[in-house]
N, C-alpha and C positions, 0 to 999 in steps of 0.2 A: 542755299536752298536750291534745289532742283525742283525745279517742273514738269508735269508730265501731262499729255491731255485726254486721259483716262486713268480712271481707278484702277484696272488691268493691267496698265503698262506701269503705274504706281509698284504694285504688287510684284510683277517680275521685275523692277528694276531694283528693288528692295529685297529679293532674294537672292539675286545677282551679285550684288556687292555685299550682302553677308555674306555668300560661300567664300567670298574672299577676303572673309574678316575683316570688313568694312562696316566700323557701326554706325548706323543710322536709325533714323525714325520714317516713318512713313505717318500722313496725313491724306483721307479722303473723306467723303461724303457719306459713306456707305458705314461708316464706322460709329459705334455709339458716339456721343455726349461725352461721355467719363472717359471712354481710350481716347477721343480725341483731344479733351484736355490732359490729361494724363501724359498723353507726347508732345503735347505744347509743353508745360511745365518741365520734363523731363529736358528737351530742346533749350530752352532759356537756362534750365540749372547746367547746362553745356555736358549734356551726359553722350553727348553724341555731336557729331561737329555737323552730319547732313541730314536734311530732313528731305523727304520725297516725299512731293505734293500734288495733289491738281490743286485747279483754281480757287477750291475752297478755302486753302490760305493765301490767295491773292489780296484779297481784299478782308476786309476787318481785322487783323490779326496782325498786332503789332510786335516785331521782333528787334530788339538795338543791336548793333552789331553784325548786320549781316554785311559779311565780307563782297560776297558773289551769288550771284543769281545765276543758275545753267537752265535753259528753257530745251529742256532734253526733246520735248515736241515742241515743234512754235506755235504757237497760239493763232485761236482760230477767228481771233478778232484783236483788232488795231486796240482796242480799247485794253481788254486784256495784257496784252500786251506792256500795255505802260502800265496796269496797277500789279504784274509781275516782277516787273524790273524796281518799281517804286520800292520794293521792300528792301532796296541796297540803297548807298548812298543816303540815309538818311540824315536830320541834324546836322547838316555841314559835312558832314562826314563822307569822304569817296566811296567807290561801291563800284562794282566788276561785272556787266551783265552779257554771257555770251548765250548763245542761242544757237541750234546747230540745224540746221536749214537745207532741205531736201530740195528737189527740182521740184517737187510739186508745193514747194511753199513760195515758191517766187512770185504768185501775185498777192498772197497775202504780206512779202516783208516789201512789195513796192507801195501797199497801203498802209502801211506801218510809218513807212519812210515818208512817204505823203503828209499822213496824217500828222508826224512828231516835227516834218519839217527840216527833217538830218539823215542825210544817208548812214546806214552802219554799214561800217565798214567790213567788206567780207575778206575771210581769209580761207581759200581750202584747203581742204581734211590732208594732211600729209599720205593718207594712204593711199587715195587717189591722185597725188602729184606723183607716186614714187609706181604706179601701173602704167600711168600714162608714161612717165619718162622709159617703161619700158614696151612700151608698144611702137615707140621710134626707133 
């Protein structure tokens, strides 16, 4: 599951990776009842491996199986937060949550880390190690 923290950035990011032949689904709020269950169902019969969400599948929307969770925008509350990642690792089961984290998300992922009581451990974006090692 991806994340996203708009219905807008839902939308371009789900046309994003169809032009590149990447099938997915998309889930937001703005979306009837019947398309929204319609790509749940469609998601569970694994007719697509990614689904691109906002928050509206954070919570209530039980999925088995999910491998990994990508928090493409990071969430704009600590709470949040854990009921996005909550949907990997389910049933004993491991689960993979990365999250990719702008300069201006730094004080929400020290309140995150706060609040879950574990720092995540960060790693940066390769593309910026490979400018910086070129501006030495």
């Amino acid at each position: 599951m991806i994340f996203c923290g708009t219905r807008e950035m839902v939308n371009v990011l789900f046309q994003k990776l169809r032009r590149h032949r990447i099938f997915c689904g998309m889930l937001h709020g703005e979306m009837d009842q019947k398309e929204r269950l319609k790509t749940v169902d469609a998601f569970r019969r694994g007719c697509f491996r990614f689904l691109i969400a906002t928050d509206v599948a954070a919570r209530g929307i039980d999925f088995e199986n999910i491998t990994h969770v990508v928090n493409y925008d990071f969430p704009t509350g600590k709470e949040t937060y854990v009921h996005r990642i909550g949907r990997t690792g389910r049933n004993g089961k491991s689960g993979i949550a990365i999250s990719l984290v702008t300069e201006d998300d730094q004080r929400m992922l020290r309140q995150v880390e706060e609040y879950t009581g574990e720092a995540l451990p960060l790693q940066e974006c390769p593309e910026r190690r490979e400018e910086a090692e070129k501006e030495f």
